[in-house]
Each structure stands twice: as structure tokens, then as C-alpha cells.
N, C-alpha and C positions, 0 to 999 in steps of 0.2 A: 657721298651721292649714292644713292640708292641702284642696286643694280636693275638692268631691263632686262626685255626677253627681246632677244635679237634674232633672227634665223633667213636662213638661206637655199632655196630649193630651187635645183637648177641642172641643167645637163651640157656634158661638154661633148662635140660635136665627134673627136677622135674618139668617144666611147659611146659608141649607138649603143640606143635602148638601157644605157644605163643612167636613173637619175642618183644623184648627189646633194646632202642636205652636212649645211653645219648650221648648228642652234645652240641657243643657250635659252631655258624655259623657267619659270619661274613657276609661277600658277597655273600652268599648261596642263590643261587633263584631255587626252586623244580618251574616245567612245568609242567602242569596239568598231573596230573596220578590220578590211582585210588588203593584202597586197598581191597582184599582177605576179609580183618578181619578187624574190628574196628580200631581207632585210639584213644586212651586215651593219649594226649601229654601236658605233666605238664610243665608249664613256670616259671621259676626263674628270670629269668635277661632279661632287652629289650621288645620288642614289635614283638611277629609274627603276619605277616600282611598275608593273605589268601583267596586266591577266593574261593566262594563257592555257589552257591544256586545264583549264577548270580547276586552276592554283594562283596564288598569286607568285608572281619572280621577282628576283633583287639584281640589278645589273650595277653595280659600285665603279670608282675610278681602276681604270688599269682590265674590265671586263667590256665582254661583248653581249649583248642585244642579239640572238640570232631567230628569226621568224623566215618559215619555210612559206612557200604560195600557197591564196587563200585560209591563209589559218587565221583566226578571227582571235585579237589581243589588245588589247590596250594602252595606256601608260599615262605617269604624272609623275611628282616626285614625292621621294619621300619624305624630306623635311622642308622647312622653309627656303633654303638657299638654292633649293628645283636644281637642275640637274644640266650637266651641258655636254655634248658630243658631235660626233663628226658620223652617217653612214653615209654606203653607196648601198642600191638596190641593184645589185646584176639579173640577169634574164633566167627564168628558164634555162634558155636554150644555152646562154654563156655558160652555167652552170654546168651543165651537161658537158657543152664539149670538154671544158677541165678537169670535168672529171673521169671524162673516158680516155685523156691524156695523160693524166697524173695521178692516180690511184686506181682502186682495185675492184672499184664501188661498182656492182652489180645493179640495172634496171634504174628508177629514178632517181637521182642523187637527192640529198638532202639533208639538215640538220639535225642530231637525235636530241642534244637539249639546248633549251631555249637562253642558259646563259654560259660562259664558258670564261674563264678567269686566262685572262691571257694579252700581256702587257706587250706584247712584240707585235702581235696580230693588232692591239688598237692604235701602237704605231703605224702601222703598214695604210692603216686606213685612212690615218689622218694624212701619212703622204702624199697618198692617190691623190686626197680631196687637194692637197696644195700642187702639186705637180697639174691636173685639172686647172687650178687658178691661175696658173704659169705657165698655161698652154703648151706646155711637156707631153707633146704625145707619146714617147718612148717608154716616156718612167710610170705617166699614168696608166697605161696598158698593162705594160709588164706588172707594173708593183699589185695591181687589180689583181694579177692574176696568181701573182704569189701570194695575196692574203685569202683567196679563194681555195686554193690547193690549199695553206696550211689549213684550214679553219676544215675543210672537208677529210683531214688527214687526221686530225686529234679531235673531230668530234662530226664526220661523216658517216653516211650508212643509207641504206636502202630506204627510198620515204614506201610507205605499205598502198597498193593499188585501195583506189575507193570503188567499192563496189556496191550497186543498190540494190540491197533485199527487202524484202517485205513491202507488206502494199501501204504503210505509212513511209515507207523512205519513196516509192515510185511513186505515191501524193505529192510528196514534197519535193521531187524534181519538178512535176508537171507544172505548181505552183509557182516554181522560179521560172520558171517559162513565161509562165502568164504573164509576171513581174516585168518581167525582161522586155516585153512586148507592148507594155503599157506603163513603165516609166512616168508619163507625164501625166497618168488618169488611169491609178490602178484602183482594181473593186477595195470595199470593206472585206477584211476576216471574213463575216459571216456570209457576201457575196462570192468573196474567192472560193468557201468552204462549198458554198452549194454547186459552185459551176462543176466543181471534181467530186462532188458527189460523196460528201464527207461533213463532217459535222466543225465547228469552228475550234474546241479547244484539242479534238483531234487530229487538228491539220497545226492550227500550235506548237503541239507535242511533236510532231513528224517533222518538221518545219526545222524546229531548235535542235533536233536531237541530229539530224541531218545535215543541218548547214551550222550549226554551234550557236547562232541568234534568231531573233523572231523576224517573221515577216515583215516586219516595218522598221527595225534596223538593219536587215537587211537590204532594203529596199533605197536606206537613204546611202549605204554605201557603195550600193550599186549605182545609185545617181551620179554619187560623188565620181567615182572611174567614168560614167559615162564623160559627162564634166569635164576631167583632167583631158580626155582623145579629142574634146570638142577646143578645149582652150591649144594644146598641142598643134591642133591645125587654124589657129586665128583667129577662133568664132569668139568675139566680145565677151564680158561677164555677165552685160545684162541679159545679152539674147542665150547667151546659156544656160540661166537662171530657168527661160521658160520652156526651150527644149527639152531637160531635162527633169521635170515638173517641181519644181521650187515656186514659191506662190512672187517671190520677185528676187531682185537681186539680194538683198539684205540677208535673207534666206541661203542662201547660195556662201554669202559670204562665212553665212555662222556655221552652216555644215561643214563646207568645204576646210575652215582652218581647223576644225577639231578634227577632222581626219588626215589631212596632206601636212598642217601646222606652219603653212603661213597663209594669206588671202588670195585668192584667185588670179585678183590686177597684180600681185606681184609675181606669180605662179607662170602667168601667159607672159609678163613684162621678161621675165627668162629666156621665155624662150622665142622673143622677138629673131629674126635674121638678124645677122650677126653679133649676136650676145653669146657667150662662153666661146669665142673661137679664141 
């Protein structure tokens, strides 16, 4: 029997703000997007292959997948048999507190490389995820918070403040603003470029170089986050489709699984009241 792509994205109630995915991908190719919160994705089986940092990365069995917030990366696999893993995404702010608890880390925490070979640490993670399905809230906490300390211990450090210089980087915030505000009916390039007063492969260039993709993939991953806060509070697929400017649900559905990597109805069907308790 031929293998599927099975996958699981979901949150358990004793770990606020933290989501939990286990998959197994086959033909799966995630489109650059970015993430909210960390990415901590433990590999078992296969090879995820991942842009990042304007490289490609290898995350093999027995390694970890590490992607800081907002950093804009990809993934698929690399041969046929695609690739299978278990992560959790912790906060920001969880981050933080462990790290001003358990090491030595100065300013914002965060990860320096994007893959780290480390067989104990994809243990750890895959326990969370079953301790999580076992309604363990001791083990899932704690264990969380031991694979966060090690992973920030043998490959933590200062993430560098973003700063905006120049007047293509302050285009290109303004830009995202405008984005941000018009989600469901944003201008063309060449509209956006004239409202800020700038020419269109201009504000391209300020645009990618600033946010690390273009205005219109950026645009659909900012949808897509908007999306995930609207299904998080109950709002249906279809009527989220048109809030967050998708031409109908189908739309919704296609963006949405190449970036989150499962469907929406299953994404909200999660996180119904009383699911993962």
C-alpha cells in the first residue's frame, strides 16, 4: 500500500499559545511564509529540504528544523519517500521567559542556525507532542521547556534588532501598512508604488530586500495569519475566505494548506471547545 500524507495541527489547552503539528508529507511543498512564534520541527524519517537565509537547508532523521519569528522559509522533501516529523511552535514570549531563566542569553533570544543535528532534543519533542495527546499536563510543560533550554543552550544567541534605514526600507514598512489595512482589496504594484510616491520595481526591490519576499507573497501570508486568528475564534472557512480577501473558499483552502499544511475545516475542527483537552 502506498504511503499518505497524514498530518495533525492542533493546540493543547495546558500549553497557551503554543501550536503542535505531527505529519508525515509526501509531495508537500510549503511556499515561503513566515511564523508568529518559533518553529522547533523534529525529523524522523526522510530529508526536509528548506529555504532560508537565501540557502537552501537539509534537516535529516535524528535533526531539527529551527526557524526564528517572521523569517521567511520554505520546505518539501527531498526524495520521493517526503519526509515525516513532529514540532511545537512556542511564543515569543515563552521563549523569552526560558531564556532569561536558563541561560545567559542577552536581549532577544533566538536561534543562530537553521538546522542542528541533535537526536535527544528530537526526542524531547516528540514526547511533548505525545504527553499533549495524553493530556499530561506536567510532562508536556516541563518536557517543552527542557527541549527549549537545550536547543537555546547549544545553538542560542542574540537574534540582531531590525532596524529601518534608508528611504527604500521606510517605503517598504509604509507599504506593509497599506497591505495590512486592505487585506481584502489591496492596490496593484504600480498603484501601491504611486500612492508612496515611488516607482513600482523600486518599491519591489525595497519590499524583498526588507521583508525577504514580494509584495504579493507577502500579502498572501499575511492573509493566511490573518485566517488562522479568524478560525482560532470560530469564524467558518467560507466566511473567512471573504474577510480575509480570497476570491472564495477553494482559495482559502489552497493557500491556506501550503502554508499551515493541513485545510482550514481541519485547522478550526482543532480547535473546537473541548478538543485537545
Amino acid at each position: 500500500m502506498a504511503a499518505r500524507e497524514q498530518a495533525r495541527h492542533w493546540r493543547y489547552p495546558e500549553l497557551p499559545g503554543v501550536d503542535l503539528l505531527r505529519a508525515r508529507y509526501i509531495r508537500k511543498t510549503f511556499v515561503k511564509h513566515t511564523h508568529e512564534t518559533f518553529v522547533m520541527a523534529a525529523i524522523t524519517h526522510g530529508v526536509d529540504v528548506f529555504h532560508h537565509g537565501g540557502s537552501l537547508q537539509y534537516a535529516g532523521p535524528g535533526s531539527l528544523a529551527l526557524v526564528n519569528p517572521e523569517t521567511p522559509h520554505t520546505g518539501h522533501a527531498q526524495g520521493p519517500e517526503g519526509w515525516q516529523y513532529g514540532a511545537v511552535y512556542p511564543s515569543t514570549d515563552l521563549v523569552a521567559e526560558i531564556a532569561a531563566e536558563t541561560t545567559l542569553i542577552s536581549g532577544t533570544p533566538g536561534f543562530v542556525t537553521p538546522v542542528v543535528d541533535d537526536p535527544y532534543a528530537v526526542h524531547l519533542v516528540h514526547q511533548v507532542l505525545r504527553a499533549a495527546d495524553e493530556g499530561n499536563a506536567l510532562a508536556a510543560d516541563t518536557l517543552l521547556r527542557v527541549a527549549v533550554t537545550r536547543l537555546l543552550r547549544v545553538n542560542g544567541g542574540t537574534l540582531p534588532q531590525r532596524t529601518v534605514r534608508g528611504a527604500g526600507a521606510r517605503t517598504a514598512v509604509r507599504a506593509r501598512a497599506v497591505l495590512e489595512g486592505r487585506l481584502a482589496d489591496p492596490p496593484s504594484l504600480e498603484r501601491l508604488a504611486a500612492e508612496l510616491g515611488t516607482s513600482p520595481f523600486a518599491l519591489l526591490r525595497a519590499f524583498r530586500d526588507t521583508y525577504g519576499m514580494p509584495p504579493h507573497t507577502w500579502l498572501t501570508d499575511a492573509r493566511v495569519r490573518r485566517a488562522r486568528h479568524l478560525l482560532d475564534a470560530g469564524t467558518a472557512p467560507a466566511e473567512v475566505a471573504g474577510l480575509v480577501g480570497f476570491t472564495d473558499q477553494p482559495h482559502l483552502n489552497r493557500h491556506f494548506t501550503r502554508i499551515v499544511g493541513v485545510p482550514p475545516g481541519a485547522y478550526r475542527k482543532e480547535r473546537a471547545p473541548g478538543r485537545g483537552a
